[in-house]
mmCIF file of the N, C-alpha and C atoms, coordinates in Angstrom:
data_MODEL
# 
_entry.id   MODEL 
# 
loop_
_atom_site.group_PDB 
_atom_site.id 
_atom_site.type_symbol 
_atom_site.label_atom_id 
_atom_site.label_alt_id 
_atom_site.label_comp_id 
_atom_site.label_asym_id 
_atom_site.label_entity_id 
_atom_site.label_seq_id 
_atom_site.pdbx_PDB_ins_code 
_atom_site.Cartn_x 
_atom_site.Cartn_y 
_atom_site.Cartn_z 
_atom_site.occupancy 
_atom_site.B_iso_or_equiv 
_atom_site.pdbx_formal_charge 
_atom_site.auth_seq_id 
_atom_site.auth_comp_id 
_atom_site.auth_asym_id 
_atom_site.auth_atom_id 
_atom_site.pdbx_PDB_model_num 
ATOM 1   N N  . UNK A 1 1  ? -10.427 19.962  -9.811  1.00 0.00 ? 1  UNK A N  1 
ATOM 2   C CA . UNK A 1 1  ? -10.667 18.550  -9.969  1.00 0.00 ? 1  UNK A CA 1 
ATOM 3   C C  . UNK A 1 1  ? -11.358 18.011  -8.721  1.00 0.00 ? 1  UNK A C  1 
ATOM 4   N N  . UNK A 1 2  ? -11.789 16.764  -9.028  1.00 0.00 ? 2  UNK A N  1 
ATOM 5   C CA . UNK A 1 2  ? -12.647 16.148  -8.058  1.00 0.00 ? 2  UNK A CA 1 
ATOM 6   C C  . UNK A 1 2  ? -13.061 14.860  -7.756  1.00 0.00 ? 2  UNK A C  1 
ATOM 7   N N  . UNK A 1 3  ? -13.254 14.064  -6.286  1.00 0.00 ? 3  UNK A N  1 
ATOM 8   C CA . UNK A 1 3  ? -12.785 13.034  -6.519  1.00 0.00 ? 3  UNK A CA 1 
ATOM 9   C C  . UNK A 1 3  ? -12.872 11.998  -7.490  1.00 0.00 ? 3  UNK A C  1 
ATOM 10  N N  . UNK A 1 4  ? -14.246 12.422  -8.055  1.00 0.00 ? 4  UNK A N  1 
ATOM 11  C CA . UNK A 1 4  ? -14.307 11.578  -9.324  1.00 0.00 ? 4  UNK A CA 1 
ATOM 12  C C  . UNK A 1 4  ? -13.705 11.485  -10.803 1.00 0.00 ? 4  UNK A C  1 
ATOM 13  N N  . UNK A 1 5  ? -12.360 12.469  -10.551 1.00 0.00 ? 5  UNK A N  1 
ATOM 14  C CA . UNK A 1 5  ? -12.043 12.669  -11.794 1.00 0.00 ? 5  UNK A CA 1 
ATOM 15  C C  . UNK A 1 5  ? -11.034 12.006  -11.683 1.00 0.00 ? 5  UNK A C  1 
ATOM 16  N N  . UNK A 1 6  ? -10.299 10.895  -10.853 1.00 0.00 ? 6  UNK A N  1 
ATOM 17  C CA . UNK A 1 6  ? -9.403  10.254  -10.723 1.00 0.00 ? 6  UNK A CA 1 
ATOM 18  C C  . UNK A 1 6  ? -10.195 8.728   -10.935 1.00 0.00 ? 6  UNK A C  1 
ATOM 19  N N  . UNK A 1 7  ? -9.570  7.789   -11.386 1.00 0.00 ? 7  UNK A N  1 
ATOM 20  C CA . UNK A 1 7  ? -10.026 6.681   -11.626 1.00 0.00 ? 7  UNK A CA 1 
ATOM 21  C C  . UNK A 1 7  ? -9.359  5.890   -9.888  1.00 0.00 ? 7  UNK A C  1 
ATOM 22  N N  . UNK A 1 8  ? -10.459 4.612   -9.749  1.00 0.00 ? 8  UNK A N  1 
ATOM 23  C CA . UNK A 1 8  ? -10.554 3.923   -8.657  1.00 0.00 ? 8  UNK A CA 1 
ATOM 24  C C  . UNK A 1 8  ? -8.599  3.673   -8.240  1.00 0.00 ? 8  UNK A C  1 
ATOM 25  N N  . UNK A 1 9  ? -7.895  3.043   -9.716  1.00 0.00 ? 9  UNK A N  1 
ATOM 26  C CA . UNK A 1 9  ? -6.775  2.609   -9.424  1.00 0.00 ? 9  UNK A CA 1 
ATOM 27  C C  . UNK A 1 9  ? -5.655  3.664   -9.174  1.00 0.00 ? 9  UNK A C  1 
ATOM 28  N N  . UNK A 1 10 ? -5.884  5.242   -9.671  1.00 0.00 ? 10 UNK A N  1 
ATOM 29  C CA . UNK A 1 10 ? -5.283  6.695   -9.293  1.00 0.00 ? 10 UNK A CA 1 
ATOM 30  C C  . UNK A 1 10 ? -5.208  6.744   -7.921  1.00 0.00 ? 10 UNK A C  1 
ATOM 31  N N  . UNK A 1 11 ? -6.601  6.651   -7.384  1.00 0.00 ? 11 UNK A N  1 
ATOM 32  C CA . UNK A 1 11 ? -6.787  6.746   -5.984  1.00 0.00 ? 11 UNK A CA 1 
ATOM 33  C C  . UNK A 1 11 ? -6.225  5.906   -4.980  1.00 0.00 ? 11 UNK A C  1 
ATOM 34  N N  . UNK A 1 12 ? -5.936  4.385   -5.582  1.00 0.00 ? 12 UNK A N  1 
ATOM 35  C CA . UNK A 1 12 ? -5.256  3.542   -5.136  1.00 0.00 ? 12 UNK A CA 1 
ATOM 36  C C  . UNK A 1 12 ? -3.809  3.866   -4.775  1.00 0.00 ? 12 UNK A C  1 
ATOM 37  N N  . UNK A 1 13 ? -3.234  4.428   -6.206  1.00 0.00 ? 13 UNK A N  1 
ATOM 38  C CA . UNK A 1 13 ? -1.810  4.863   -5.848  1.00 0.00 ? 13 UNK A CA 1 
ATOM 39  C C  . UNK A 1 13 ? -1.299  5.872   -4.828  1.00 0.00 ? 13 UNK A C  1 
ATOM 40  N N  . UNK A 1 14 ? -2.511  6.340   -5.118  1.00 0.00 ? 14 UNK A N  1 
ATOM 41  C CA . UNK A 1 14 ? -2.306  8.378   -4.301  1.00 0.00 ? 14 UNK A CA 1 
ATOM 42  C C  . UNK A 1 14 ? -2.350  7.806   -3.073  1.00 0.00 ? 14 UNK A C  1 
ATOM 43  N N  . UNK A 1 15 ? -3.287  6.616   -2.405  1.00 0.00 ? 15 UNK A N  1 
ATOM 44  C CA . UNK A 1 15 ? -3.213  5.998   -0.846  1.00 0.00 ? 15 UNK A CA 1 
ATOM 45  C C  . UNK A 1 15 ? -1.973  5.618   -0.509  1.00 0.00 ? 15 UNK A C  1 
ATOM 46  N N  . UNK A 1 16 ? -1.358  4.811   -1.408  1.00 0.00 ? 16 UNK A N  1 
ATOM 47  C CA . UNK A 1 16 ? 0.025   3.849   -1.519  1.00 0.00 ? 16 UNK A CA 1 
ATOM 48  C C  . UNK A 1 16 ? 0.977   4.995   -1.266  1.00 0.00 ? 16 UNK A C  1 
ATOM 49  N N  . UNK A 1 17 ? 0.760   6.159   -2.189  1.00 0.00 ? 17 UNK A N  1 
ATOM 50  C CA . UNK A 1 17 ? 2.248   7.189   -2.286  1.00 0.00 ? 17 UNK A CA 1 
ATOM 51  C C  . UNK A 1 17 ? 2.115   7.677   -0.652  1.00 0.00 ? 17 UNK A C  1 
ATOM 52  N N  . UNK A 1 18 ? 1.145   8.134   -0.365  1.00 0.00 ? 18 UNK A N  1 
ATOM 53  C CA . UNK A 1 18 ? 1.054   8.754   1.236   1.00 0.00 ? 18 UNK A CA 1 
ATOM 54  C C  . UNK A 1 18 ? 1.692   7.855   2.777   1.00 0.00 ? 18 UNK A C  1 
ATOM 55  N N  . UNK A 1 19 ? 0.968   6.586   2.493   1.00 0.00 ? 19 UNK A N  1 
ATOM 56  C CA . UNK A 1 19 ? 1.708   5.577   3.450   1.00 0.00 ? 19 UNK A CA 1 
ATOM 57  C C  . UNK A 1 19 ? 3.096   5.293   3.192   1.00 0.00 ? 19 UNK A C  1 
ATOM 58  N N  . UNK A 1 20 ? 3.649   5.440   2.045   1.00 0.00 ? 20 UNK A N  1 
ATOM 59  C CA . UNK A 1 20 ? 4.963   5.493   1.721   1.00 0.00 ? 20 UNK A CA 1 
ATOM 60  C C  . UNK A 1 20 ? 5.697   6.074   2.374   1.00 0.00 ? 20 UNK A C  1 
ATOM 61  N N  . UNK A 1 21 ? 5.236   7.912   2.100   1.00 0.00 ? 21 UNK A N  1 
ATOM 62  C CA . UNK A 1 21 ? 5.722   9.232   3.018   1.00 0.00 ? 21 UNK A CA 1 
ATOM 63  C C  . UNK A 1 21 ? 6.048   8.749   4.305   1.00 0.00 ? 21 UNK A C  1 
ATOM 64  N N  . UNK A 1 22 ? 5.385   8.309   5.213   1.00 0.00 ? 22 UNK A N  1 
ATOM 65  C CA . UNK A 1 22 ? 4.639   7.853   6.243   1.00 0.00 ? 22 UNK A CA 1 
ATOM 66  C C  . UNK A 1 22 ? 6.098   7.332   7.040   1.00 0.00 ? 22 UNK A C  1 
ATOM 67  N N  . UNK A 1 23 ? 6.377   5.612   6.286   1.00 0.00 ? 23 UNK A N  1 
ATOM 68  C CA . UNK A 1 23 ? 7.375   5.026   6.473   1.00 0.00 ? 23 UNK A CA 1 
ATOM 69  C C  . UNK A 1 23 ? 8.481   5.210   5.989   1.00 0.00 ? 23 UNK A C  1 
ATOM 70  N N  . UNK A 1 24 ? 8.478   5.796   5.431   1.00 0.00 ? 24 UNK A N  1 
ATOM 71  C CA . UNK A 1 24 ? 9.970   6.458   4.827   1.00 0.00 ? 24 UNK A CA 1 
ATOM 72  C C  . UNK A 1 24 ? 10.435  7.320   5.685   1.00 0.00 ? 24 UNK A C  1 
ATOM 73  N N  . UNK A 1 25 ? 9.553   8.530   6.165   1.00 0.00 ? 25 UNK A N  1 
ATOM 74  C CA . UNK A 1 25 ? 9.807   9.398   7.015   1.00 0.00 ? 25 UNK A CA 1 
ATOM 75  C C  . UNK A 1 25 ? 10.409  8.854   8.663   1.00 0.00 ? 25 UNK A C  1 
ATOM 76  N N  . UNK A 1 26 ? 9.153   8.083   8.913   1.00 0.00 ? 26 UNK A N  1 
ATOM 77  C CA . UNK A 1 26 ? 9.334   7.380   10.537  1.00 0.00 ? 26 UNK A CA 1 
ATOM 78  C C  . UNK A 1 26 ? 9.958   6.068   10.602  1.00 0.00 ? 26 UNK A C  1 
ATOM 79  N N  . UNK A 1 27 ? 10.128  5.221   9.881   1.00 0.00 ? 27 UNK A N  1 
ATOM 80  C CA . UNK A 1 27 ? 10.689  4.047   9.911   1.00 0.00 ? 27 UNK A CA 1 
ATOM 81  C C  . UNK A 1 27 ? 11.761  3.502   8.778   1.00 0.00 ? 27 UNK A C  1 
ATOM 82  N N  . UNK A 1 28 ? 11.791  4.478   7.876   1.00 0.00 ? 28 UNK A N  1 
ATOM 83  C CA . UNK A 1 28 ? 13.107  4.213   7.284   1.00 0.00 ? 28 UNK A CA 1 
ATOM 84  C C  . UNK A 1 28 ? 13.159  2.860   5.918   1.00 0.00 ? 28 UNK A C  1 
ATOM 85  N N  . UNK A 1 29 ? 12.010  2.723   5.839   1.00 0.00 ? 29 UNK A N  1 
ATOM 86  C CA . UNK A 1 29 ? 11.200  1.965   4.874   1.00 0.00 ? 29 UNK A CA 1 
ATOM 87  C C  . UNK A 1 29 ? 10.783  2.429   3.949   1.00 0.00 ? 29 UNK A C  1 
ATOM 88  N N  . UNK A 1 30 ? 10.039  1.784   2.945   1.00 0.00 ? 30 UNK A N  1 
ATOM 89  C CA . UNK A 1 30 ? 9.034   2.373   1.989   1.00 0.00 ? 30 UNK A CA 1 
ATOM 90  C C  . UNK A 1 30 ? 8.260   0.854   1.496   1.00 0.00 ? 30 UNK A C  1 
ATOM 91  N N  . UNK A 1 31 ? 6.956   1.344   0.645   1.00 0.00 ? 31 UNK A N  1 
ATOM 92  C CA . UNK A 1 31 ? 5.991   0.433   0.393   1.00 0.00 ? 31 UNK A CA 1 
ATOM 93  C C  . UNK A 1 31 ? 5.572   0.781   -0.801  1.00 0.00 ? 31 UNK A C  1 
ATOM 94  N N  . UNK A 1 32 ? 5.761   0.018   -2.198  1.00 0.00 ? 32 UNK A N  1 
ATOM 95  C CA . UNK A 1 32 ? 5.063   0.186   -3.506  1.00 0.00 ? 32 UNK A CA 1 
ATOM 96  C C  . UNK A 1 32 ? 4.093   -0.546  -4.052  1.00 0.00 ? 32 UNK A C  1 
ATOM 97  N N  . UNK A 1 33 ? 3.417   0.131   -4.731  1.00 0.00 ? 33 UNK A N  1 
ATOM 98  C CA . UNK A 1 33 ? 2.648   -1.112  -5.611  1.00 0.00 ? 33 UNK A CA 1 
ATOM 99  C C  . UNK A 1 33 ? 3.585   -1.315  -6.898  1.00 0.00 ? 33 UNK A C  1 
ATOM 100 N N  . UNK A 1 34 ? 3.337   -2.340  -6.730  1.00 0.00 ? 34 UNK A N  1 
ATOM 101 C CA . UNK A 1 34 ? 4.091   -3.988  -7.831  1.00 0.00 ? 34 UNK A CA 1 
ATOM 102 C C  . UNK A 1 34 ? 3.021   -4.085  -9.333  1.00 0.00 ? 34 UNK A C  1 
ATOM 103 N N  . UNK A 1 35 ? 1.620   -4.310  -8.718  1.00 0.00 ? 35 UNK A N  1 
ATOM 104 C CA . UNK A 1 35 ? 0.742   -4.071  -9.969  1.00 0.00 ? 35 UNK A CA 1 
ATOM 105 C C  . UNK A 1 35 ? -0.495  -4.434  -9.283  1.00 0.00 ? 35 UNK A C  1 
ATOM 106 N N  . UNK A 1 36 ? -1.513  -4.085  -9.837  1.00 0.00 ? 36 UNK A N  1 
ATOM 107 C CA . UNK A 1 36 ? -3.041  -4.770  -9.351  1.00 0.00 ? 36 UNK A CA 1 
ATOM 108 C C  . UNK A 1 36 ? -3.412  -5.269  -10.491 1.00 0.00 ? 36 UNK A C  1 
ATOM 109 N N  . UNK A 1 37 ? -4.132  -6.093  -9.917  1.00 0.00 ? 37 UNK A N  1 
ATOM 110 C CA . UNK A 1 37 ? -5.013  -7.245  -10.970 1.00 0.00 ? 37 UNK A CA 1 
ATOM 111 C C  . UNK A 1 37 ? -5.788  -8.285  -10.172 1.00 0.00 ? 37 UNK A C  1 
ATOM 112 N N  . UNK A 1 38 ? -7.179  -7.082  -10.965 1.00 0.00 ? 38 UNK A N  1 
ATOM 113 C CA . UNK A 1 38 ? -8.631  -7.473  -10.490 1.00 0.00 ? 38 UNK A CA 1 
ATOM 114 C C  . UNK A 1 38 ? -8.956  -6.787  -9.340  1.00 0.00 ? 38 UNK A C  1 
ATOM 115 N N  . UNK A 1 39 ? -9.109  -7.587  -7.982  1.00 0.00 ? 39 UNK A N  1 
ATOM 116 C CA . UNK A 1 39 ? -9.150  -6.698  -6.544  1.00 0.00 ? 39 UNK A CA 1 
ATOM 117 C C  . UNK A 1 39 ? -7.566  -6.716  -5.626  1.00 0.00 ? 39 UNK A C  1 
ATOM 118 N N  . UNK A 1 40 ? -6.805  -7.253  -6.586  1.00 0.00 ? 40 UNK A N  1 
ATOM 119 C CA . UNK A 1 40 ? -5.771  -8.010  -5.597  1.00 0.00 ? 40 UNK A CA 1 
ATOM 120 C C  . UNK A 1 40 ? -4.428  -6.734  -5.869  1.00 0.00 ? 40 UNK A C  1 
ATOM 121 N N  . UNK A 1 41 ? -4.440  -5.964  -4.955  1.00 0.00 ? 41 UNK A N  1 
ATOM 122 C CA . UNK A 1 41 ? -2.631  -4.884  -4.556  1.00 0.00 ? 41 UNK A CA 1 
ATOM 123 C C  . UNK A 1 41 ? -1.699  -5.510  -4.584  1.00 0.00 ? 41 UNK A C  1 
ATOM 124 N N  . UNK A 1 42 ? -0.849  -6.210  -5.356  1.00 0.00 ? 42 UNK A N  1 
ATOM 125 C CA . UNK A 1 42 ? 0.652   -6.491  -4.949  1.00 0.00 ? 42 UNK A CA 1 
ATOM 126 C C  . UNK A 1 42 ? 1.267   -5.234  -4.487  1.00 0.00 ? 42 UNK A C  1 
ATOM 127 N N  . UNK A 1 43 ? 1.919   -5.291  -3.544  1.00 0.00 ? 43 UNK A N  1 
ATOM 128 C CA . UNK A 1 43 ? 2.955   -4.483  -2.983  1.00 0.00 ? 43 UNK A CA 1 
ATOM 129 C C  . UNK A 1 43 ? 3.978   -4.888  -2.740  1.00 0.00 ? 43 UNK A C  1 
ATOM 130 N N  . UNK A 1 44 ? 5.626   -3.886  -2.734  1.00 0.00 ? 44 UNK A N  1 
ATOM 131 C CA . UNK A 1 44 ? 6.502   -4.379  -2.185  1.00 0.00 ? 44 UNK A CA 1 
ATOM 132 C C  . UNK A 1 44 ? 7.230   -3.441  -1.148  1.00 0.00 ? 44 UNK A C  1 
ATOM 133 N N  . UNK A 1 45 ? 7.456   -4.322  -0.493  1.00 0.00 ? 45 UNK A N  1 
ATOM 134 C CA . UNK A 1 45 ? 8.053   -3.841  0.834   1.00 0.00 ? 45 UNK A CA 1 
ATOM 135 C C  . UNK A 1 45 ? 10.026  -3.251  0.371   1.00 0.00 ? 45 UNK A C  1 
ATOM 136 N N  . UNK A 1 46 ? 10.412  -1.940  0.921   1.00 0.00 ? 46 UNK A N  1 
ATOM 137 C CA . UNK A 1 46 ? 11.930  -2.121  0.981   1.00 0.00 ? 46 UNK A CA 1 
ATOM 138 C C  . UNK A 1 46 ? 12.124  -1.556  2.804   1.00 0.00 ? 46 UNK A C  1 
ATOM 139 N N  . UNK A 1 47 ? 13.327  -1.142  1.909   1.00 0.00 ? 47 UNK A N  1 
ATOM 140 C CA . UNK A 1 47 ? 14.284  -0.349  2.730   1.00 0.00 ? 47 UNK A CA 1 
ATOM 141 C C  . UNK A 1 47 ? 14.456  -1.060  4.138   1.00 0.00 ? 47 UNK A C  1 
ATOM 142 N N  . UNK A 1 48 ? 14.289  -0.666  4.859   1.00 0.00 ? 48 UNK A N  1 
ATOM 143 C CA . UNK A 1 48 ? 13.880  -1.271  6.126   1.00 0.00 ? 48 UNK A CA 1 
ATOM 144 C C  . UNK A 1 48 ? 12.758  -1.688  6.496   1.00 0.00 ? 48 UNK A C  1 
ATOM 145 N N  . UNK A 1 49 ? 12.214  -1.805  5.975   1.00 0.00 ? 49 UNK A N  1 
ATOM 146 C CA . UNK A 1 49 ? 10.948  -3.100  5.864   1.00 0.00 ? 49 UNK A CA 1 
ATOM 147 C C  . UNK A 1 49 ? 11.307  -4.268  5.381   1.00 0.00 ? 49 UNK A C  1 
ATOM 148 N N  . UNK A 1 50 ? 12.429  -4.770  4.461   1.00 0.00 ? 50 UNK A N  1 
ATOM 149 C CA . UNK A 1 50 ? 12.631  -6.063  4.080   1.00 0.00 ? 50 UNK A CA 1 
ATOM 150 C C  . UNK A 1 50 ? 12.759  -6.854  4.643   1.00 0.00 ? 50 UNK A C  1 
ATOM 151 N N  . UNK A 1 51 ? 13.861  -6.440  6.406   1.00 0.00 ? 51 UNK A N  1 
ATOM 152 C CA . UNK A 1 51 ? 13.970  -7.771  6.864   1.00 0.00 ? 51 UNK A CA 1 
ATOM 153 C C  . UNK A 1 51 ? 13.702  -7.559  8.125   1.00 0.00 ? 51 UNK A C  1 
ATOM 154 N N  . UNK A 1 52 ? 12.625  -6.717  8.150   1.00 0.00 ? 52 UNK A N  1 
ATOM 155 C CA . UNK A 1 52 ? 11.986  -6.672  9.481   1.00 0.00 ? 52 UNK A CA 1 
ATOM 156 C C  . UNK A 1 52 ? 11.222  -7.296  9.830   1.00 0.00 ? 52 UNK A C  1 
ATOM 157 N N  . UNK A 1 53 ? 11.065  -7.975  11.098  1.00 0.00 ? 53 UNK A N  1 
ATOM 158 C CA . UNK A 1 53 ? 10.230  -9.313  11.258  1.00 0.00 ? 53 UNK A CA 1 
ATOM 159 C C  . UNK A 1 53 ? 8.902   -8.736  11.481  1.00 0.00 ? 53 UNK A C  1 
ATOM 160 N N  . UNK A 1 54 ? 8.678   -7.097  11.797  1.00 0.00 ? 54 UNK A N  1 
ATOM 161 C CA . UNK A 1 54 ? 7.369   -7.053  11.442  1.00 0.00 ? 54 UNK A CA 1 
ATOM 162 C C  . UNK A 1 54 ? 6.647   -6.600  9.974   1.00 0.00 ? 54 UNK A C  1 
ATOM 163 N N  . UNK A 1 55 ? 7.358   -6.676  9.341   1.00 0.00 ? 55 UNK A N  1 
ATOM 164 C CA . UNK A 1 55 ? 6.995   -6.389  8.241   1.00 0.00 ? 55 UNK A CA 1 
ATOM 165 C C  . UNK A 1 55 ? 5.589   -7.190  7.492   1.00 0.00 ? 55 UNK A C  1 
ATOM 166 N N  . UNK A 1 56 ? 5.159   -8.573  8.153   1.00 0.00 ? 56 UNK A N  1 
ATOM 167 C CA . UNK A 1 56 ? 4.361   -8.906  7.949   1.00 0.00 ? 56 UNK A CA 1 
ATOM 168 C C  . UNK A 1 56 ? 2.813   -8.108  8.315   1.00 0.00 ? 56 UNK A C  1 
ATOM 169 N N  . UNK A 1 57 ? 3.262   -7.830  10.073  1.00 0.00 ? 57 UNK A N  1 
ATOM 170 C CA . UNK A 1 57 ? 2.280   -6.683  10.436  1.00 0.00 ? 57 UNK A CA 1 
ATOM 171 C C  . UNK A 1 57 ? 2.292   -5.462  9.194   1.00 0.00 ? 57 UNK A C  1 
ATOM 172 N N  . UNK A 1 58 ? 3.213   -4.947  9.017   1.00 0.00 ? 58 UNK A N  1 
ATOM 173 C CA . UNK A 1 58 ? 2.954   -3.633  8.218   1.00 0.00 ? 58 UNK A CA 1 
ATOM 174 C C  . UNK A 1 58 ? 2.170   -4.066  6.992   1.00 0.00 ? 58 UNK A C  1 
ATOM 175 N N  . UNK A 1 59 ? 2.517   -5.008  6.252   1.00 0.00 ? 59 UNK A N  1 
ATOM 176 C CA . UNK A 1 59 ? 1.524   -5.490  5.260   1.00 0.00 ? 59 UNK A CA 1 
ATOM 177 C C  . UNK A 1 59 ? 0.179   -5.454  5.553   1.00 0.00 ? 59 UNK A C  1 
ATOM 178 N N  . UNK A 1 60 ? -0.301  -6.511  5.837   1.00 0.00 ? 60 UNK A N  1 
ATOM 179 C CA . UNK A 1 60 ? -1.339  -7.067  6.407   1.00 0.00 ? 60 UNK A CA 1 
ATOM 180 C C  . UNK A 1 60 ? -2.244  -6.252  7.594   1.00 0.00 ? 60 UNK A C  1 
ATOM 181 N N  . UNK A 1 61 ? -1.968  -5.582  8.675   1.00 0.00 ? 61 UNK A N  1 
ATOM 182 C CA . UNK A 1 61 ? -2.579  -4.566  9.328   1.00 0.00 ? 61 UNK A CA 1 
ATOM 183 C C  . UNK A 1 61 ? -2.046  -2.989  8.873   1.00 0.00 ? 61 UNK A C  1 
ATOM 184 N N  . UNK A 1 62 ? -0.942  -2.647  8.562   1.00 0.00 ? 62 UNK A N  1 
ATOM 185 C CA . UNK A 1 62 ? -1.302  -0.926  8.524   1.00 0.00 ? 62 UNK A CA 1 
ATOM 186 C C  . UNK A 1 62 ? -1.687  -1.145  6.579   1.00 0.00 ? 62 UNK A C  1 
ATOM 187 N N  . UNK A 1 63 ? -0.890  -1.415  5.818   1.00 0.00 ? 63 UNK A N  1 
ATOM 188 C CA . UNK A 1 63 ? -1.035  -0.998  4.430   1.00 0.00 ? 63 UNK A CA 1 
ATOM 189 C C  . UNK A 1 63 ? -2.616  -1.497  4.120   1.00 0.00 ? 63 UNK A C  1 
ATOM 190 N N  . UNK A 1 64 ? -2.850  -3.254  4.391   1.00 0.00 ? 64 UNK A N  1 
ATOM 191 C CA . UNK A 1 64 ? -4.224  -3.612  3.745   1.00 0.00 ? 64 UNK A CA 1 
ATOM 192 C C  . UNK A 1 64 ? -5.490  -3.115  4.723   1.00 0.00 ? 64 UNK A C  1 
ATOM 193 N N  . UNK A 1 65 ? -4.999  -2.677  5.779   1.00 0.00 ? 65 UNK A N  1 
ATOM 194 C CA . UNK A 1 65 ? -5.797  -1.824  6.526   1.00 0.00 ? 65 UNK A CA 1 
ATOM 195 C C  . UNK A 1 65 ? -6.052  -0.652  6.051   1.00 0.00 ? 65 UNK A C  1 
ATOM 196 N N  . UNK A 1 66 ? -4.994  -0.036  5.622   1.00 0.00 ? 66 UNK A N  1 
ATOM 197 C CA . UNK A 1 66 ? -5.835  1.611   5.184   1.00 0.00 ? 66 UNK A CA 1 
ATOM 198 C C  . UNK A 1 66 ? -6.302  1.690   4.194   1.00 0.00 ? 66 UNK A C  1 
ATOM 199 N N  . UNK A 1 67 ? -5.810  0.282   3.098   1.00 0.00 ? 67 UNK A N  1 
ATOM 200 C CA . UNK A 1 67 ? -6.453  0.482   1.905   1.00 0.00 ? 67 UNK A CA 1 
ATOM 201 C C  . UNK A 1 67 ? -8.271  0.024   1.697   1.00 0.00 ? 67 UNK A C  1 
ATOM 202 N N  . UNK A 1 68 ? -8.308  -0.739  2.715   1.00 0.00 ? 68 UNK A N  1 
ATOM 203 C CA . UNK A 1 68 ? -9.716  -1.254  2.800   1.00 0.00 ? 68 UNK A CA 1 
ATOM 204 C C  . UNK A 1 68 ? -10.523 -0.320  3.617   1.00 0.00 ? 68 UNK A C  1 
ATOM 205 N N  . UNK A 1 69 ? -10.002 0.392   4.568   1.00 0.00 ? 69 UNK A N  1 
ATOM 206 C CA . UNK A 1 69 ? -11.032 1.830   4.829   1.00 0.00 ? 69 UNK A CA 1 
ATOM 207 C C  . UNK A 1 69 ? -11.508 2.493   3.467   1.00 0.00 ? 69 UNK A C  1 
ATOM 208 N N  . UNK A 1 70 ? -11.038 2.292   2.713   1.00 0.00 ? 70 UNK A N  1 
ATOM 209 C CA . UNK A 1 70 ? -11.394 3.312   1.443   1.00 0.00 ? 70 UNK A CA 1 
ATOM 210 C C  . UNK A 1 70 ? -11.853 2.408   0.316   1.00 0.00 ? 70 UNK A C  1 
ATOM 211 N N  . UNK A 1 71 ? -11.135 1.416   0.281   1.00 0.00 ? 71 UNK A N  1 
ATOM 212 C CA . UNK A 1 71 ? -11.738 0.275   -1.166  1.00 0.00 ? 71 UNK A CA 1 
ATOM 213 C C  . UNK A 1 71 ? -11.922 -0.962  -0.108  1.00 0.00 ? 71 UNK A C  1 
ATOM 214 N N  . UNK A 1 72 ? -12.953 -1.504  0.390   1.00 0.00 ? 72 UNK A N  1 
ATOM 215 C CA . UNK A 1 72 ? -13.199 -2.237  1.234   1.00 0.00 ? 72 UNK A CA 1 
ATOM 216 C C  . UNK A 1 72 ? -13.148 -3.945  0.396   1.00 0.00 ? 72 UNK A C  1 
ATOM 217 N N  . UNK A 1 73 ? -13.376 -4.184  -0.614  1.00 0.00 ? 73 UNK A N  1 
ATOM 218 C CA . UNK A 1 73 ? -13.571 -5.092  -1.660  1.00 0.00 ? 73 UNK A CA 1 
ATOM 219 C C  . UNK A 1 73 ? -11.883 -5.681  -2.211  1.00 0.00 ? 73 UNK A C  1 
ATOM 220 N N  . UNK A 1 74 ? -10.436 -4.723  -1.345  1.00 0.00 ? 74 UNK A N  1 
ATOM 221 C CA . UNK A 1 74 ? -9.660  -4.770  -1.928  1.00 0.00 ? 74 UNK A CA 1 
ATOM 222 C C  . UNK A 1 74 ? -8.815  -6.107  -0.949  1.00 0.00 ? 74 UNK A C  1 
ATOM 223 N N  . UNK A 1 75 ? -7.886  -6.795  -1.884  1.00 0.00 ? 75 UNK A N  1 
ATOM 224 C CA . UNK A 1 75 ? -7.109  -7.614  -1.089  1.00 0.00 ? 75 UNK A CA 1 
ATOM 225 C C  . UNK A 1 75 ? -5.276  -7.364  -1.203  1.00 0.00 ? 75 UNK A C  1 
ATOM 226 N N  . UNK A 1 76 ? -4.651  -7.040  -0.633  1.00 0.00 ? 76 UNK A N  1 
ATOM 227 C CA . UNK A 1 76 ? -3.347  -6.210  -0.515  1.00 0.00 ? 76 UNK A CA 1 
ATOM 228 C C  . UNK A 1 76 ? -2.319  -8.043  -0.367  1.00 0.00 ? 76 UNK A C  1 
ATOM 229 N N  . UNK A 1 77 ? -1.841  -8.043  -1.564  1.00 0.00 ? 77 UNK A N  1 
ATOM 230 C CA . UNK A 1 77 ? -0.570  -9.485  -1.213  1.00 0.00 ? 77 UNK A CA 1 
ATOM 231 C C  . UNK A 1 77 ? 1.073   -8.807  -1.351  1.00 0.00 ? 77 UNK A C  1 
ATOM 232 N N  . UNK A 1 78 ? 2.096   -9.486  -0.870  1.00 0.00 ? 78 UNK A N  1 
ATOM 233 C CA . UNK A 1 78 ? 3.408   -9.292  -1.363  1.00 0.00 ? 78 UNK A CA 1 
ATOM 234 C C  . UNK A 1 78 ? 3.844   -9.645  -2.578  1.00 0.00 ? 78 UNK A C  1 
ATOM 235 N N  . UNK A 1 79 ? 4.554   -8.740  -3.136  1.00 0.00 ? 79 UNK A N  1 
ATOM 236 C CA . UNK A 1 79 ? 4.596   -9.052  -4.599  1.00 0.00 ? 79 UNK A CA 1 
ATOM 237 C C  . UNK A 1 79 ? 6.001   -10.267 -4.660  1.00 0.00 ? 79 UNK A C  1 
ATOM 238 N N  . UNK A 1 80 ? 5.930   -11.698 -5.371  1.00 0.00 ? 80 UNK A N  1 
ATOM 239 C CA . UNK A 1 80 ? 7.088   -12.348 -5.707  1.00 0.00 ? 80 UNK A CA 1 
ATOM 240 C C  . UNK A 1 80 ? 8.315   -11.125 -5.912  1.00 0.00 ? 80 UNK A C  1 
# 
């Protein structure tokens, strides 16, 4: 297979599942997608990310950061 045999929003997840690894592993957190619709990532924050006061950073600079190295057009929000 190849990268084109995954659709734009596959690739989306497969980014999401890895940064997950990431914080789960080192910080004791995790990060999902909630749903997309249109350009817009809902994500939700747990574990120890919920009431971490940086959790805004982790949103907003590491998650909508790595996702826009790769889908640059994309906008990453917290899901209600």
């Amino acid at each position: 297979m190849t990268d084109q045999d995954f659709s734009i929003e596959e690739k989306i997840y497969a980014l999401i599942d890895q940064l997950n690894a990431y914080i789960e592993q080192y910080h004791g957190g995790s990060v999902a997608i909630d749903r997309i619709e249109g350009n817009v990532v809902y994500v939700r924050l747990g574990g120890a990310c919920e009431e971490c006061p940086l959790s805004t950073a982790t949103l907003h600079g590491w998650v909508a950061g790595t996702l826009r190295q790769f889908f640059p057009d994309l906008q990453v929000a917290r899901a209600d």
